[in-house]
C-alpha positions as CSV (number, residue, x, y, z in Angstrom):
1,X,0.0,0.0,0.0
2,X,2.7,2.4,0.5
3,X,4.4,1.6,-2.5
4,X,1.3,2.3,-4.3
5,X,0.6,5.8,-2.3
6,X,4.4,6.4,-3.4
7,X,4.0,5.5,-6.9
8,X,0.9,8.2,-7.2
9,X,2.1,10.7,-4.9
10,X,5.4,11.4,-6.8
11,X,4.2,11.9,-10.5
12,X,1.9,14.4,-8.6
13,X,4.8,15.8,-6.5
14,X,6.2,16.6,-9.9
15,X,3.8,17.9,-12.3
16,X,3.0,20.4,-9.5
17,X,6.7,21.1,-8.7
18,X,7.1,21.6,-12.3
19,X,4.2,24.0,-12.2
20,X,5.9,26.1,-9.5
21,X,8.7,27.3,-12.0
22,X,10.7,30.6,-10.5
23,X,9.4,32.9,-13.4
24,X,12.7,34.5,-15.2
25,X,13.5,38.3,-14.8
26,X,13.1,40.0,-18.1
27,X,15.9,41.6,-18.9
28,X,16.2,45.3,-18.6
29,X,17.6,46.4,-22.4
30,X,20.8,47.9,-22.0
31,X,20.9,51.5,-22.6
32,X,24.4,52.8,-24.0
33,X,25.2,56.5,-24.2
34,X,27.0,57.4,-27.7
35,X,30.4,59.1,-27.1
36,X,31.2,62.0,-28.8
37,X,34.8,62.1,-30.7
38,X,35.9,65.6,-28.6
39,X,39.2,65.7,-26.6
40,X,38.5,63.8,-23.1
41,X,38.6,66.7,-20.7
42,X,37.1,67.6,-17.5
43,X,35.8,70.9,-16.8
44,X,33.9,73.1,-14.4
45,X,30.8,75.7,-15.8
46,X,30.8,78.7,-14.4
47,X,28.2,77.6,-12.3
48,X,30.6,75.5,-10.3
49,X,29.3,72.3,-11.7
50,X,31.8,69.8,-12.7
51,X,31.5,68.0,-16.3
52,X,33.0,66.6,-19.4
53,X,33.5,67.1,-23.1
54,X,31.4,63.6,-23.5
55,X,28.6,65.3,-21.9
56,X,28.3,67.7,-25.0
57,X,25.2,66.8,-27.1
58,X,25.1,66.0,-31.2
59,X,25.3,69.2,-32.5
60,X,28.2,71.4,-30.3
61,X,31.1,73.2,-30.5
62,X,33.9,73.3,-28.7
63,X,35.7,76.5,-28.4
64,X,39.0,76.3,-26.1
65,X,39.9,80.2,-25.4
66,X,42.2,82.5,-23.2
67,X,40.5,85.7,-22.6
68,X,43.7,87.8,-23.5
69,X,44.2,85.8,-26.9
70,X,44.0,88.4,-29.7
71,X,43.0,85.1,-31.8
72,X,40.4,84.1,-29.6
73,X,38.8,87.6,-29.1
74,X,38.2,88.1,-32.7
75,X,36.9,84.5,-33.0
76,X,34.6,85.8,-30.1
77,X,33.7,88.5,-32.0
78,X,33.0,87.1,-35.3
79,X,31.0,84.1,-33.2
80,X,28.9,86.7,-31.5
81,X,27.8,88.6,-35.2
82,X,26.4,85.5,-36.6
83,X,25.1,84.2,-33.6
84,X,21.4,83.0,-35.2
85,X,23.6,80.9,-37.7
86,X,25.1,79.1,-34.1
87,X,21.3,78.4,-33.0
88,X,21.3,74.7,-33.5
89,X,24.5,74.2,-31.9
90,X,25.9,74.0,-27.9
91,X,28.9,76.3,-27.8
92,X,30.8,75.5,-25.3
93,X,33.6,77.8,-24.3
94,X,36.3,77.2,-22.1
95,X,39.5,78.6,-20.7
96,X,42.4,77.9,-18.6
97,X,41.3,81.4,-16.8
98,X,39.5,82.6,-13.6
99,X,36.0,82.2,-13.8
100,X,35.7,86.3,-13.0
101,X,37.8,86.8,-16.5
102,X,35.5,84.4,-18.1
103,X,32.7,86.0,-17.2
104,X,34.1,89.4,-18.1
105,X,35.2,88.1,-21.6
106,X,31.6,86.7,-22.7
107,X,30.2,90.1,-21.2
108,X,32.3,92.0,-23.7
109,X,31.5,89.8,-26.6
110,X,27.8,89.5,-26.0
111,X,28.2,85.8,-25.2
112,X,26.2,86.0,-22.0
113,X,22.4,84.9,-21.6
114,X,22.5,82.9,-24.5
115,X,20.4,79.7,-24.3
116,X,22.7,78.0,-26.4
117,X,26.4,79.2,-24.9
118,X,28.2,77.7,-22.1
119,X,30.9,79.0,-20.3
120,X,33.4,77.0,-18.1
121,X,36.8,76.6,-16.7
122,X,39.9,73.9,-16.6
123,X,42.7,75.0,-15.2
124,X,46.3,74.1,-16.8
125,X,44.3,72.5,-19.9
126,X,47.4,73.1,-21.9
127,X,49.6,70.3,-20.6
128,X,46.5,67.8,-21.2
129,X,47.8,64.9,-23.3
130,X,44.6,65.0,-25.7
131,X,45.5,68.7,-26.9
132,X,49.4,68.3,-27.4
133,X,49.1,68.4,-31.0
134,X,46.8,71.5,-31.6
135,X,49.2,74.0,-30.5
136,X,47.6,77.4,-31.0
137,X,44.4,79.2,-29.5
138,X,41.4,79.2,-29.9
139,X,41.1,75.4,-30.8
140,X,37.5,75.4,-32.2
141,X,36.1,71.6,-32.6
142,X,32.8,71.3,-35.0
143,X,30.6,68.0,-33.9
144,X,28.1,67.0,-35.8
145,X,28.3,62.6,-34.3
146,X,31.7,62.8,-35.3
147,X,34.3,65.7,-35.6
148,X,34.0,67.0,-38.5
149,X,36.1,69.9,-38.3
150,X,39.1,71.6,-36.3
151,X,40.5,75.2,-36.6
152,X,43.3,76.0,-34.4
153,X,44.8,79.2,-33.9
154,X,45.1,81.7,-36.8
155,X,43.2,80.1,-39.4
156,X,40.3,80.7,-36.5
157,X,39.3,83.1,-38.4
């Protein structure tokens, strides 16, 4: 009699174990942020928030200055005359000097209260490994997914 209560009780045992299954997890997709191609550097908005050149959206431009660069004051100039033909880009200027001369600089040039200009500091940017080879201010970057541009120095402008 046991044997028999065995033999039934086990095939039940199992179908209903086999019911039981632990249901999988689906699978979160995997959400990968595209890099941009811009010179890896780290820098600080005006705002005192810290960020990155991979931060920079699609469509941006990269404008490495000094404030007292005759170069990059014209470029500042001539950015600032056809700024409606800059509207679908970030520009995002930055310079190896103190915030206050920052500030004061995009003051001069009208870059300031402009939705689509930033304005940010690294300090001692020139020894950074990544910008070695584009020796002359302003370095100007063009991204549109890739970079599809650079203008260093005189030919700025």
């Amino acid at each position: 009699m046991n044997t028999r209560l065995l033999l039934i009780l086990l095939p039940i045992i199992f179908i209903f174990s086999g019911c039981n299954k632990p249901e999988k997890k689906s699978q979160s997709p995997v959400v990968t942020k595209e890099i941009n191609e811009f010179p890896y550097l780290t820098f600080t908005n005006l705002d005192g928030s810290p960020a990155t050149t991979r931060d920079l959206p699609g469509a941006s431009v990269l404008i490495l200055f000094n404030a007292d660069c005759d170069h990059c004051q014209r470029e500042a100039q001539a950015i600032q005359e056809k700024l409606e033909s800059f509207k679908k880009y970030t520009l995002q200027f930055i310079a190896s000097d103190a915030p206050e001369v920052i500030q004061k600089f995009a003051q001069d040039y009208k870059l300031t209260n402009q939705p689509n200009i930033s304005l940010a500091e690294r300090r001692a940017w020139m020894y950074t490994r990544t910008l070695v080879r584009y020796p002359h201010l302003p370095f100007i970057f063009i991204l549109m997914k890739k970079v599809c541009e650079i203008i260093s120095g005189r030919d700025a402008r």
